[in-house]
N, CA, C and O atoms as a CHARMM CRD file, in Angstrom:
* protein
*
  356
    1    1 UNK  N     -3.19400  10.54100 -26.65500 PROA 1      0.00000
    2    1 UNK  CA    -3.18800  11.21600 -25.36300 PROA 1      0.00000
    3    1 UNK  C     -2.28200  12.43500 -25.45700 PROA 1      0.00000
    4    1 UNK  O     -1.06600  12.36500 -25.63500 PROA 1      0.00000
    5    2 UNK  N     -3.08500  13.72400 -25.30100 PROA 2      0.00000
    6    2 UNK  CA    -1.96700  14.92600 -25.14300 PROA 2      0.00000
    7    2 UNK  C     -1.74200  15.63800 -24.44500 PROA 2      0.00000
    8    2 UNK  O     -1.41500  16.80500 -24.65900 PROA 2      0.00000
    9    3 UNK  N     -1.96400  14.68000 -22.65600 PROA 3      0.00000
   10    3 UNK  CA    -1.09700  15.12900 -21.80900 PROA 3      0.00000
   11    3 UNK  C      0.81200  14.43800 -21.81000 PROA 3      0.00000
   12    3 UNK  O      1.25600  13.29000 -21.85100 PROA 3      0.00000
   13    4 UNK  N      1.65700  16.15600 -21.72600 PROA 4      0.00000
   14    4 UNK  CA     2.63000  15.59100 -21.07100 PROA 4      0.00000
   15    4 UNK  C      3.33900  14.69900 -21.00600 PROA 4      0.00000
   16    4 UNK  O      2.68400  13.68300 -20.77000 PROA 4      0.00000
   17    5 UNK  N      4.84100  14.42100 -21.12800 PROA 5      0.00000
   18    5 UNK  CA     4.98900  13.12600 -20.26700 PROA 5      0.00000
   19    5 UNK  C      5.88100  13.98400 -18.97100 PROA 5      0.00000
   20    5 UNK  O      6.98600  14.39900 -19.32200 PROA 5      0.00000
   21    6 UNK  N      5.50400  14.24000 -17.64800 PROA 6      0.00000
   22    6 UNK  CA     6.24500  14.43600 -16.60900 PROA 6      0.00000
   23    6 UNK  C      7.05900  13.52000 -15.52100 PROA 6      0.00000
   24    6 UNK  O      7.43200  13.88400 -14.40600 PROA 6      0.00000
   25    7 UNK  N      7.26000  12.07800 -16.20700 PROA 7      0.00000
   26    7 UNK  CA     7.90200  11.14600 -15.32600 PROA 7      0.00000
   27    7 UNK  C      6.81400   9.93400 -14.65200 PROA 7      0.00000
   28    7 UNK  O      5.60200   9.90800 -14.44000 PROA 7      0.00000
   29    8 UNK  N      7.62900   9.24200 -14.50600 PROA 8      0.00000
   30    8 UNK  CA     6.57400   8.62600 -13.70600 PROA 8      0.00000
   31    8 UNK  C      7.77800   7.18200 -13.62000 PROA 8      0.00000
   32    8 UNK  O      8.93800   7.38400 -13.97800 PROA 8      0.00000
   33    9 UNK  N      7.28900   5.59400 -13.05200 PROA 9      0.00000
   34    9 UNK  CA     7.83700   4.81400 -12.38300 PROA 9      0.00000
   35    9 UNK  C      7.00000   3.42300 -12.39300 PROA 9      0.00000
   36    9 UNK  O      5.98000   3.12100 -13.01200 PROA 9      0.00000
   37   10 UNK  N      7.83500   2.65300 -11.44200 PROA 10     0.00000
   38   10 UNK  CA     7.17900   1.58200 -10.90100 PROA 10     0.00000
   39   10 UNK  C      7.60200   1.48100  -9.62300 PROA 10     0.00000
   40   10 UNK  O      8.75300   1.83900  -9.37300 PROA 10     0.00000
   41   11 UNK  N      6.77000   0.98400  -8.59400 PROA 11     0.00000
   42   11 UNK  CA     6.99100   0.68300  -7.25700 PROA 11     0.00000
   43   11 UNK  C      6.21200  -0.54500  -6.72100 PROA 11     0.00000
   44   11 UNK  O      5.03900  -0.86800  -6.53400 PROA 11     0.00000
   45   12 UNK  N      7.87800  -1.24200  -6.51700 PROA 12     0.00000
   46   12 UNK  CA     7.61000  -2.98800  -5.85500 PROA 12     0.00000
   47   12 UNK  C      7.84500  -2.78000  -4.27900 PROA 12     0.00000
   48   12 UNK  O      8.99500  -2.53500  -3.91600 PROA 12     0.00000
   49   13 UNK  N      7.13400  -2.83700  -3.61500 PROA 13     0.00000
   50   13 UNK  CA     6.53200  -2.94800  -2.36100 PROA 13     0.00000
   51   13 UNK  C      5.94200  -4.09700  -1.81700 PROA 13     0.00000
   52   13 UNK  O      4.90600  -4.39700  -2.40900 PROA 13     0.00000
   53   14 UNK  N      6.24900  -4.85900  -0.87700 PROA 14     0.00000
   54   14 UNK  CA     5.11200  -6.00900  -0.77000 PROA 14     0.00000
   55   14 UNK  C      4.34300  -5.45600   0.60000 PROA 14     0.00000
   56   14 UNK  O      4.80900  -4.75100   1.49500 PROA 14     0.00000
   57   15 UNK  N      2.77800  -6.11100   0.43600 PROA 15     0.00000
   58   15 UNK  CA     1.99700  -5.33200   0.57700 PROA 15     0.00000
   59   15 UNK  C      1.51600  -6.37300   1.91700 PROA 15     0.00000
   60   15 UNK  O      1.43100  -7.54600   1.55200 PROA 15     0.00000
   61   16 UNK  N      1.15200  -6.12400   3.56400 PROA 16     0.00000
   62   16 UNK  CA     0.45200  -6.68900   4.23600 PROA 16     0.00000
   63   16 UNK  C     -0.67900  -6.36400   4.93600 PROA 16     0.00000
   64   16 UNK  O     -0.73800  -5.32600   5.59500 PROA 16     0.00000
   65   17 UNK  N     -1.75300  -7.29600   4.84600 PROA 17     0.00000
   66   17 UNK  CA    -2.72700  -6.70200   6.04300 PROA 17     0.00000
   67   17 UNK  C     -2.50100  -5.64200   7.00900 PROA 17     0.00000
   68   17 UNK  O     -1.47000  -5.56900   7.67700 PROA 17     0.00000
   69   18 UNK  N     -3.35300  -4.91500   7.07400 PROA 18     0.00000
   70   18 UNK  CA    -3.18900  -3.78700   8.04700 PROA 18     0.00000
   71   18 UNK  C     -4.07800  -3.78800   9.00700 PROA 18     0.00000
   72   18 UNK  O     -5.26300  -3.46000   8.93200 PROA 18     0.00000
   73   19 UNK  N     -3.16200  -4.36700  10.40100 PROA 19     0.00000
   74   19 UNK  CA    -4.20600  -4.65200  11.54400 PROA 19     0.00000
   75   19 UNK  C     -4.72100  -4.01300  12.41100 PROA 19     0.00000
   76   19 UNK  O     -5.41900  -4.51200  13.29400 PROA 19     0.00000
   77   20 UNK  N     -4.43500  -2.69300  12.28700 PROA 20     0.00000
   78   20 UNK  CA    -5.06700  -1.75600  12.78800 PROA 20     0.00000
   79   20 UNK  C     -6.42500  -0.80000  12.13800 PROA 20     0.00000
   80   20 UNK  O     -7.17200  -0.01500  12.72300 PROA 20     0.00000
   81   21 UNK  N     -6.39100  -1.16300  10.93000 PROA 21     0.00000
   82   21 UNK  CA    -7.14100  -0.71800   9.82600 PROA 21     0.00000
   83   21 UNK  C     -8.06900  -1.45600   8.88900 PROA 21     0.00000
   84   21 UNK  O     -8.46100  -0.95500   7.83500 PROA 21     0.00000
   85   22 UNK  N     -8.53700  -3.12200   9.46400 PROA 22     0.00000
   86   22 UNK  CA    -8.86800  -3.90300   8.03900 PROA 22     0.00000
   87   22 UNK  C    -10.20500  -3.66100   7.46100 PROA 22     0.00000
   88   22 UNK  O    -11.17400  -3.40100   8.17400 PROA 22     0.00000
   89   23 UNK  N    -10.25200  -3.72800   6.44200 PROA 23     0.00000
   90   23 UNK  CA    -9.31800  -4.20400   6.13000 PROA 23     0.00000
   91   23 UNK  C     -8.76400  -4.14900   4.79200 PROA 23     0.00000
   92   23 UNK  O     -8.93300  -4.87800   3.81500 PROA 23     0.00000
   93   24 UNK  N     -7.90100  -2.87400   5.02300 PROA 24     0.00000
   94   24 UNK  CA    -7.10000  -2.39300   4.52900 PROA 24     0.00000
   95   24 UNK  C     -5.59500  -2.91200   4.44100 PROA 24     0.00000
   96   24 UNK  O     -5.25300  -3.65500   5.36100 PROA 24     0.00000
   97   25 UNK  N     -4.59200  -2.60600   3.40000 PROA 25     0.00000
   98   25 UNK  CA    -3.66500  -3.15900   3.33900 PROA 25     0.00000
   99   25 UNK  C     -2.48700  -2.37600   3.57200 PROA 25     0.00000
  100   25 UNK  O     -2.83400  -1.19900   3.47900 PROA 25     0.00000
  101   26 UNK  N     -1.59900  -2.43400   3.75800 PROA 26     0.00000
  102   26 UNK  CA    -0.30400  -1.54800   4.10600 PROA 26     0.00000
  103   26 UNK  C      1.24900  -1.88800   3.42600 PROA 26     0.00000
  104   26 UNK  O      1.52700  -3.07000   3.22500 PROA 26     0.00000
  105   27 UNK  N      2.13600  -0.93700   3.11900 PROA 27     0.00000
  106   27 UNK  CA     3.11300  -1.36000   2.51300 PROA 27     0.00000
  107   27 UNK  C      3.97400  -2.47100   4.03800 PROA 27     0.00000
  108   27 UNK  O      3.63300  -2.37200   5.21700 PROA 27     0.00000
  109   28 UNK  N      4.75600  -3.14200   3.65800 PROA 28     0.00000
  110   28 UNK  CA     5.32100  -3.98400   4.77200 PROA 28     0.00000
  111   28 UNK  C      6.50700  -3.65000   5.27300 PROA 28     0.00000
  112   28 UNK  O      7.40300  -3.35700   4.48200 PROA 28     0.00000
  113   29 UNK  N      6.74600  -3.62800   6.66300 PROA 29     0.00000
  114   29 UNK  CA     8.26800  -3.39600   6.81600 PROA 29     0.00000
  115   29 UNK  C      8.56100  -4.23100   7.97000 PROA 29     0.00000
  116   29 UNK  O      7.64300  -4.76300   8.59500 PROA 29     0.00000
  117   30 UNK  N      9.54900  -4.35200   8.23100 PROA 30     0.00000
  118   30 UNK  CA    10.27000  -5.03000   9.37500 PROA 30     0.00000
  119   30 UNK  C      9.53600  -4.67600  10.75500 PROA 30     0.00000
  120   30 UNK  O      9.17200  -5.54100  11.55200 PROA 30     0.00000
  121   31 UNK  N      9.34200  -3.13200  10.96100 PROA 31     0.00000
  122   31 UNK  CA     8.53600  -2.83300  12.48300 PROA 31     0.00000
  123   31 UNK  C      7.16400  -3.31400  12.23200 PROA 31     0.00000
  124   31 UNK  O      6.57400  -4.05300  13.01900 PROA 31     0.00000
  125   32 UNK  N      6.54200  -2.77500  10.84900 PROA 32     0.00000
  126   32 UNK  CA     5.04000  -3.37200  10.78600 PROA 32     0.00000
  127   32 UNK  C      4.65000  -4.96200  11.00400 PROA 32     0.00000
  128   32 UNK  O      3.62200  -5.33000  11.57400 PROA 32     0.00000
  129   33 UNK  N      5.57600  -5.77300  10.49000 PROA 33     0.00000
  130   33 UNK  CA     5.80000  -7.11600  10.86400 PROA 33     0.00000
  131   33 UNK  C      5.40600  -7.38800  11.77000 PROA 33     0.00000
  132   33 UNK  O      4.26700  -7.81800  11.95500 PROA 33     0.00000
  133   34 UNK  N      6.54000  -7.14800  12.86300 PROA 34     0.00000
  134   34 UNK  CA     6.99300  -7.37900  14.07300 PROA 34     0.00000
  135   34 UNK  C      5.40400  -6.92300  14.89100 PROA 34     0.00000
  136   34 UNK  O      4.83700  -7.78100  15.56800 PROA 34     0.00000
  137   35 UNK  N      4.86500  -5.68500  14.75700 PROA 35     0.00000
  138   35 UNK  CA     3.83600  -5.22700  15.11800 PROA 35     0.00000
  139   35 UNK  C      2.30700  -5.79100  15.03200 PROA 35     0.00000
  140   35 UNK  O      1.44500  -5.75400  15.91000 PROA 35     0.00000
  141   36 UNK  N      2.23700  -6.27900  13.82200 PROA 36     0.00000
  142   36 UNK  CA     1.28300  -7.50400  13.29200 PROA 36     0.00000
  143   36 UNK  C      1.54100  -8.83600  14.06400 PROA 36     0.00000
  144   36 UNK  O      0.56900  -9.42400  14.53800 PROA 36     0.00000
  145   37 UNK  N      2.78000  -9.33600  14.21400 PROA 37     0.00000
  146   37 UNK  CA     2.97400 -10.75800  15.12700 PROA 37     0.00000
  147   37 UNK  C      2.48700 -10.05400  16.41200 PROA 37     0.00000
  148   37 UNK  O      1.27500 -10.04700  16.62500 PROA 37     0.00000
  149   38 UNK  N      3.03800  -9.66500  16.98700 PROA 38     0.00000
  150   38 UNK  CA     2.41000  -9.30900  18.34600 PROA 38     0.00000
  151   38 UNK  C      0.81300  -9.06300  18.40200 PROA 38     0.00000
  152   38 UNK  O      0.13600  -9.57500  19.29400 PROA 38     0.00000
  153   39 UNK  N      0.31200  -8.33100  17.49700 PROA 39     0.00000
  154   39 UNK  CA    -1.57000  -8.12600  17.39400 PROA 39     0.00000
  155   39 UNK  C     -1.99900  -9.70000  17.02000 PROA 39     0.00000
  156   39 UNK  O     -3.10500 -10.23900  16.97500 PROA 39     0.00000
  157   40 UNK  N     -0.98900 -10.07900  16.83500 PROA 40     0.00000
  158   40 UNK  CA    -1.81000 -11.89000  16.43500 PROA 40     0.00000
  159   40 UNK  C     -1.73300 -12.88400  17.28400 PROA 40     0.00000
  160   40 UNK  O     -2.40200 -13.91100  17.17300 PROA 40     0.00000
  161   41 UNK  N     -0.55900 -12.56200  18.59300 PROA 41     0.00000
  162   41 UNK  CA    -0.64700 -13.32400  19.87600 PROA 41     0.00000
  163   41 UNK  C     -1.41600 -12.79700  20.74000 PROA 41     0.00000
  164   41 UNK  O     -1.71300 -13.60400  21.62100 PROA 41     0.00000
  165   42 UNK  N     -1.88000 -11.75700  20.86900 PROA 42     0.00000
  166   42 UNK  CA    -3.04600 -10.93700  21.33600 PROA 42     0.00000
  167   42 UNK  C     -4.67800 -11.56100  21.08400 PROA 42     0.00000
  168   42 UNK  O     -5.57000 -11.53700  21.93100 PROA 42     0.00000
  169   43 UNK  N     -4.77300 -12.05200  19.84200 PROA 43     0.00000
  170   43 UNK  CA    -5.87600 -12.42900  19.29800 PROA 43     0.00000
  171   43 UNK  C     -6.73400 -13.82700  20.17300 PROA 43     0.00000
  172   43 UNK  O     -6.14700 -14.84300  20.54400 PROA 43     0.00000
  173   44 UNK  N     -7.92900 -13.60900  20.32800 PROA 44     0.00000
  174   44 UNK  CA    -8.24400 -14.82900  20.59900 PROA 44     0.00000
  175   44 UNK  C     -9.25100 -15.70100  19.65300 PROA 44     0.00000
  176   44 UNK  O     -9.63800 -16.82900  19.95800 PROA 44     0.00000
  177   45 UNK  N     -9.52300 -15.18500  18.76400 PROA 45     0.00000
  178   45 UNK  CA   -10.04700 -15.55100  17.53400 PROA 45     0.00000
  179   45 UNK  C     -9.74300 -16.09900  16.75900 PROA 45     0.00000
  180   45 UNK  O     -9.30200 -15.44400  15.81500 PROA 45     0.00000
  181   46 UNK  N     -9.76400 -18.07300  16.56900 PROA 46     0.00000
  182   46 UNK  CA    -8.72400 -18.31000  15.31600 PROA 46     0.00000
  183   46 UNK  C     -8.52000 -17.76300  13.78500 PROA 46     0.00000
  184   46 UNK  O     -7.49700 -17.58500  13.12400 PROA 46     0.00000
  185   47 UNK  N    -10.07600 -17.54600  13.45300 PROA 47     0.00000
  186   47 UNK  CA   -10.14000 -16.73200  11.98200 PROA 47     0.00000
  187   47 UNK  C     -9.64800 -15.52500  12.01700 PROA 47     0.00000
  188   47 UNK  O     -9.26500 -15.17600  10.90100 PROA 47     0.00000
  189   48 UNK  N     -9.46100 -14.54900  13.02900 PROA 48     0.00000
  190   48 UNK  CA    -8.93200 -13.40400  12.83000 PROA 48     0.00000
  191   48 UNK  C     -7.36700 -13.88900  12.93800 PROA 48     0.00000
  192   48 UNK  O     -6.60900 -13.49900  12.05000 PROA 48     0.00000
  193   49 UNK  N     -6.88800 -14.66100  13.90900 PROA 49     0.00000
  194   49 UNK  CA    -5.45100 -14.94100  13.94600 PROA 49     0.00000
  195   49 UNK  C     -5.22400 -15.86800  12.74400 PROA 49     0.00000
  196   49 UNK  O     -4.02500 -16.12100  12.86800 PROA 49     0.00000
  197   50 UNK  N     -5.61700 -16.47700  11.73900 PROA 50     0.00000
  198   50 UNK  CA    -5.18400 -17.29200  10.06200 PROA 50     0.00000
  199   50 UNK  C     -5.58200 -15.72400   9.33100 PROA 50     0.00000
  200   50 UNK  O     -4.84300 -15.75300   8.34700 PROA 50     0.00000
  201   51 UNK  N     -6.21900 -14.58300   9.27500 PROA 51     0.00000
  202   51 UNK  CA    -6.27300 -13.65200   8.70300 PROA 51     0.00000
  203   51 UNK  C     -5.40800 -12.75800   8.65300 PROA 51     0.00000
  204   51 UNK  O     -4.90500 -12.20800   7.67300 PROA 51     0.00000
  205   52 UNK  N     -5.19000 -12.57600  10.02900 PROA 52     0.00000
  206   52 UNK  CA    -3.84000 -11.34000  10.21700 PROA 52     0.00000
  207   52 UNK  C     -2.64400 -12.43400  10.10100 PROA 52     0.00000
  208   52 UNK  O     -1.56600 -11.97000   9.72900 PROA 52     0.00000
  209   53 UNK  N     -2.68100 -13.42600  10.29400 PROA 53     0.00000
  210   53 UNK  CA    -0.93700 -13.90700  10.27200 PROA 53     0.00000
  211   53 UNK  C     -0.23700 -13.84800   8.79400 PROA 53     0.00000
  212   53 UNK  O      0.98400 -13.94900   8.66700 PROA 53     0.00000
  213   54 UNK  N     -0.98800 -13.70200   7.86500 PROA 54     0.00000
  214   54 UNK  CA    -0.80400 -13.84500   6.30800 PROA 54     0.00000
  215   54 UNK  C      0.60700 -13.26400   5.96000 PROA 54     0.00000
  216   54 UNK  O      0.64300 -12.03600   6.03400 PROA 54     0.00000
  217   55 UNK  N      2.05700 -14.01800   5.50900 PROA 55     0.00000
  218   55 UNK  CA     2.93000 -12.96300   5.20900 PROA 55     0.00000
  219   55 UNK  C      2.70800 -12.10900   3.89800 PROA 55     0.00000
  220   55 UNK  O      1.86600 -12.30600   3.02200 PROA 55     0.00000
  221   56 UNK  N      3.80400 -10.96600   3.98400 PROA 56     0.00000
  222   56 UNK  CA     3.10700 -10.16600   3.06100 PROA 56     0.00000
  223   56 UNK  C      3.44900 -10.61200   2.09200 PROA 56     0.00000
  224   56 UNK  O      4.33800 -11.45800   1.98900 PROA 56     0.00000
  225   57 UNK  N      2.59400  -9.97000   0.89000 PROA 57     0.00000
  226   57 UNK  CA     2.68000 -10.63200  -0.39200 PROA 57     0.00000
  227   57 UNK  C      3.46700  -9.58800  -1.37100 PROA 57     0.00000
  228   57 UNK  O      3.48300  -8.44300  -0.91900 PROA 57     0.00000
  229   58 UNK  N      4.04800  -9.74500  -2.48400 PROA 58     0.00000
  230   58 UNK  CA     4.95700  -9.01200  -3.26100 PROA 58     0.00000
  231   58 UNK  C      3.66700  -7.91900  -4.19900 PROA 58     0.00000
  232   58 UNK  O      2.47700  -7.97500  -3.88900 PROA 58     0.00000
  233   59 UNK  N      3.97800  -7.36400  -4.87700 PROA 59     0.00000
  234   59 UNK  CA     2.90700  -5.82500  -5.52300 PROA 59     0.00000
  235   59 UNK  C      3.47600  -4.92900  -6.18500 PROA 59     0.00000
  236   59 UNK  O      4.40700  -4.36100  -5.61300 PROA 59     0.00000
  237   60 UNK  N      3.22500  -4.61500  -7.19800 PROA 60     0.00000
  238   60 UNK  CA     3.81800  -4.10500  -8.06700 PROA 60     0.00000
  239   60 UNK  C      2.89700  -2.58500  -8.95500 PROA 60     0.00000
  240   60 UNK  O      1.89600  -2.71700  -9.65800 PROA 60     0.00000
  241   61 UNK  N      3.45300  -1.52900  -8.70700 PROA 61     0.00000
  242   61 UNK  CA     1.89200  -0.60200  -9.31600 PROA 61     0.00000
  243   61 UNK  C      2.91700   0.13900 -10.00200 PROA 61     0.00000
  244   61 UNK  O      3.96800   0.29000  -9.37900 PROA 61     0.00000
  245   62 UNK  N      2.82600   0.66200 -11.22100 PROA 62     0.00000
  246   62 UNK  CA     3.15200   1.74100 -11.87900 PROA 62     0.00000
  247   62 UNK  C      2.15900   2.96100 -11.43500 PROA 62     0.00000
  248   62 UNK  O      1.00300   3.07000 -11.02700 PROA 62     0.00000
  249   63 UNK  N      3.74500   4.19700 -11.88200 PROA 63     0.00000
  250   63 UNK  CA     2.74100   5.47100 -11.82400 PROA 63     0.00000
  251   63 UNK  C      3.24800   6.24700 -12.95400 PROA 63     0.00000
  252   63 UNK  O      4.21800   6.05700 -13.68700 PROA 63     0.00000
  253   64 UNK  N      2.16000   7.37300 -12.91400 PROA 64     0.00000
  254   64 UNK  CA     2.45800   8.44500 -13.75100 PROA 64     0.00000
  255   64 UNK  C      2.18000   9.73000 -13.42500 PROA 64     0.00000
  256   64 UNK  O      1.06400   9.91600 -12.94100 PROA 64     0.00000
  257   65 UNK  N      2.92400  10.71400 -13.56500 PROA 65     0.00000
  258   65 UNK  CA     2.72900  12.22400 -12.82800 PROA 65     0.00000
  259   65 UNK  C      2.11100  12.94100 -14.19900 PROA 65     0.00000
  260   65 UNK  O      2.81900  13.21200 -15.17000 PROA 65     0.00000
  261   66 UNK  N      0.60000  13.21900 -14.12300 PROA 66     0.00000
  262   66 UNK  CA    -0.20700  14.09600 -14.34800 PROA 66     0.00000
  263   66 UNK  C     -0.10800  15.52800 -14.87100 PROA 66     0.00000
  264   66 UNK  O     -0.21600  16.10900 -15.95100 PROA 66     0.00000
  265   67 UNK  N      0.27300  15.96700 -12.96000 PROA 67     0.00000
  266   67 UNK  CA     0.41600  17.58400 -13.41700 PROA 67     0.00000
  267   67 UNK  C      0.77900  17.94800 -11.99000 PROA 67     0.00000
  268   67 UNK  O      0.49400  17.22400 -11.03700 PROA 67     0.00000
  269   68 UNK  N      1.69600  19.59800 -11.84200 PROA 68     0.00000
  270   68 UNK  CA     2.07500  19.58900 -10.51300 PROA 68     0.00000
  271   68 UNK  C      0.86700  20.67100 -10.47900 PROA 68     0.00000
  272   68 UNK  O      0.62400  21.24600 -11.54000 PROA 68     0.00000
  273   69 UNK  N      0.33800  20.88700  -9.69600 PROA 69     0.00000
  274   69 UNK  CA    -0.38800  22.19500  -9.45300 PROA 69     0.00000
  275   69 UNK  C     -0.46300  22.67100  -7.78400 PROA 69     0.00000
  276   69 UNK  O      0.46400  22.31000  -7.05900 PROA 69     0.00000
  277   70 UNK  N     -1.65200  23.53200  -7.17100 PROA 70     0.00000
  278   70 UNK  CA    -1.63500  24.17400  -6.22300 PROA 70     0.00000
  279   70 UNK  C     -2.86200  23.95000  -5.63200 PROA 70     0.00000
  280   70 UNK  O     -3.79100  24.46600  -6.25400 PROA 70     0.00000
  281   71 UNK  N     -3.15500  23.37000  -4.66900 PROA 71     0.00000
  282   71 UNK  CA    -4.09800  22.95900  -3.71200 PROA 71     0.00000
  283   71 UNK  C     -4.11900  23.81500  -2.50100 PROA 71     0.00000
  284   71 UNK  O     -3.07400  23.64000  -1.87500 PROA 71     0.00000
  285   72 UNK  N     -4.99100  24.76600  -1.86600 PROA 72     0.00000
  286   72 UNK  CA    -5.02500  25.84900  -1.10500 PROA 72     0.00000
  287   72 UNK  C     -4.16000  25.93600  -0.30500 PROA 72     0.00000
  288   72 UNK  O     -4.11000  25.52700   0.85500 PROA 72     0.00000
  289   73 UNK  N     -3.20100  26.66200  -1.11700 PROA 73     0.00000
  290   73 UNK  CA    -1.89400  26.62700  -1.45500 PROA 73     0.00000
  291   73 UNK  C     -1.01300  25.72600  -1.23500 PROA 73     0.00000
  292   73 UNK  O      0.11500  26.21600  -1.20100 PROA 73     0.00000
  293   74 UNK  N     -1.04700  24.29800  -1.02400 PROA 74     0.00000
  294   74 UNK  CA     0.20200  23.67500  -1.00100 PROA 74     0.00000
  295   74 UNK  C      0.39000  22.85100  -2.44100 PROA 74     0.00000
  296   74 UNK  O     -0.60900  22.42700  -3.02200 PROA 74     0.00000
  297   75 UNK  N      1.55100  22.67800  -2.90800 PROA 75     0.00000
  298   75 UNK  CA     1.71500  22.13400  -3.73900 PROA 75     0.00000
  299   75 UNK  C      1.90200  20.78500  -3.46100 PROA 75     0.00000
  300   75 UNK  O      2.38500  20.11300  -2.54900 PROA 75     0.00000
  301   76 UNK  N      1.03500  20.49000  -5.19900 PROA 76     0.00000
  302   76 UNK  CA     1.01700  19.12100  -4.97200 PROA 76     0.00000
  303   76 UNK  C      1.41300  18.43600  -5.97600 PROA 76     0.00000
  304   76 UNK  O      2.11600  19.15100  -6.69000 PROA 76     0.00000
  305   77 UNK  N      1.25600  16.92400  -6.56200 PROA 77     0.00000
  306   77 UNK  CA     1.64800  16.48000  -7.64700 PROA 77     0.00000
  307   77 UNK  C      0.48900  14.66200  -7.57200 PROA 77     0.00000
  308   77 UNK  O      0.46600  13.63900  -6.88900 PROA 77     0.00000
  309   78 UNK  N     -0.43200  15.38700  -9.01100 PROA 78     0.00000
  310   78 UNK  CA    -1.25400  14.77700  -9.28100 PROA 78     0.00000
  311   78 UNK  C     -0.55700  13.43000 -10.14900 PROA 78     0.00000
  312   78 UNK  O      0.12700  13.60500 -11.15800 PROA 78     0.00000
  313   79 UNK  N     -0.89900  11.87400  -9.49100 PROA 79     0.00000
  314   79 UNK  CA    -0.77000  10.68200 -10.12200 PROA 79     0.00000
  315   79 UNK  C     -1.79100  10.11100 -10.55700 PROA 79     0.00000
  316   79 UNK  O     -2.97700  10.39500 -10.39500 PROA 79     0.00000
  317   80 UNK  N     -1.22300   9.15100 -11.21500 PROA 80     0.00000
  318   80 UNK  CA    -2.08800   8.08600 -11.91300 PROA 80     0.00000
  319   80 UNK  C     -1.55400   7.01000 -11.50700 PROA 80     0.00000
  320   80 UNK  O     -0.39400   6.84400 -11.88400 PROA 80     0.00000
  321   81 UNK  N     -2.18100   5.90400 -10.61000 PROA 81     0.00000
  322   81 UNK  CA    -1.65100   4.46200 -10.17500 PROA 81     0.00000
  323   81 UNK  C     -2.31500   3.83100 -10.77200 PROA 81     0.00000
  324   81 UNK  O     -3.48300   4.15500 -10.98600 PROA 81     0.00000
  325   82 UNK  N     -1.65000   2.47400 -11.33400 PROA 82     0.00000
  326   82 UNK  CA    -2.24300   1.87300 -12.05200 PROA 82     0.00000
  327   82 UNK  C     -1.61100   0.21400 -11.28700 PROA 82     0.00000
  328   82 UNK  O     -0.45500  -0.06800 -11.60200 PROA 82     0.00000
  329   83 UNK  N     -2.20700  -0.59800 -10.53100 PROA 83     0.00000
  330   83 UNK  CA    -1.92900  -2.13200  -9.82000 PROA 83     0.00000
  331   83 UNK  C     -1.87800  -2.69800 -10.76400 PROA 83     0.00000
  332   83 UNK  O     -2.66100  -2.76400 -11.71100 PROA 83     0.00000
  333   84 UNK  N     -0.25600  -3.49000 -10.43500 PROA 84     0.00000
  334   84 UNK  CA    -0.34700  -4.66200 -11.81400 PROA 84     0.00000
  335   84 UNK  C     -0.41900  -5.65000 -11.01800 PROA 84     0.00000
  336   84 UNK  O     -1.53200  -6.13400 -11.21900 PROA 84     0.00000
  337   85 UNK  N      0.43100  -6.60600  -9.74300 PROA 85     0.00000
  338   85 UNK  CA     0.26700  -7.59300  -9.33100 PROA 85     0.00000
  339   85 UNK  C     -0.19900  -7.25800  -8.12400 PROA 85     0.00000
  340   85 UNK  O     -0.43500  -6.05100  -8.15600 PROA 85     0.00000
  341   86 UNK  N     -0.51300  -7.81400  -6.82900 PROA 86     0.00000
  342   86 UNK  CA    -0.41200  -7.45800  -5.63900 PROA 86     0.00000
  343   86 UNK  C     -2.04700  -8.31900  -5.21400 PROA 86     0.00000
  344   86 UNK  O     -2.71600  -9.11500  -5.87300 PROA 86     0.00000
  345   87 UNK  N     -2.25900  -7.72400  -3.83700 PROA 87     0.00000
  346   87 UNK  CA    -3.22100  -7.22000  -3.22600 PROA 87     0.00000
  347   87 UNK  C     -3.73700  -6.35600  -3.59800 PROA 87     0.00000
  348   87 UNK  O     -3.28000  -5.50000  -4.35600 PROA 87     0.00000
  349   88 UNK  N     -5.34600  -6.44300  -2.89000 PROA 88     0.00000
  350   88 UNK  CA    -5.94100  -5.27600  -3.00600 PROA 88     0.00000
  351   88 UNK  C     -5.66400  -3.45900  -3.32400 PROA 88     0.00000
  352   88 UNK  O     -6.43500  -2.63200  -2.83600 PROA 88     0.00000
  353   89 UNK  N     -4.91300  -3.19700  -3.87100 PROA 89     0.00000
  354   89 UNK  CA    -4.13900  -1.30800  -3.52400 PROA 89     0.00000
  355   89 UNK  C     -5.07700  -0.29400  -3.18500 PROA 89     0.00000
  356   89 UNK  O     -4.69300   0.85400  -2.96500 PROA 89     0.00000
């Protein structure tokens, strides 16, 4: 491979349903939580309420930076994600 090496990482995030979006997944935080319990006492659906109640699960993705370049005109910085454990990404 003879691109580069410009940096790159890992990012552990745990990852939850996204109940405004599914179903899609979202990184997790304390307000998103909190925000998800409340959309799940709301629910009157038991399968949607055992779906959304799910805590989040741990996720793990490496990256790698590509190339920085210029997108009509804003700059940007092209990755490569690559999911090692998790959910869906």
């Amino acid at each position: 491979n003879d691109t580069p090496n410009l940096g790159g990482g890992e990012i552990n995030l745990p990852l939850q349903r996204d109940h405004r979006h599914p179903p899609f997944m979202r990184v997790s935080t304390p307000e998103s939580e909190s925000e998800a319990l409340r959309a799940v006492l709301d629910l009157n659906h038991a399968g949607y309420k055992k779906l959304m109640a799910k805590n989040p699960k741990p996720s793990t993705t490496h990256f790698r930076i590509l190339s920085h370049e210029s997108w009509f005109g804003h700059e940007v910085t092209r990755v490569e994600l690559t999911p090692i454990t998790g959910r869906t990404h």
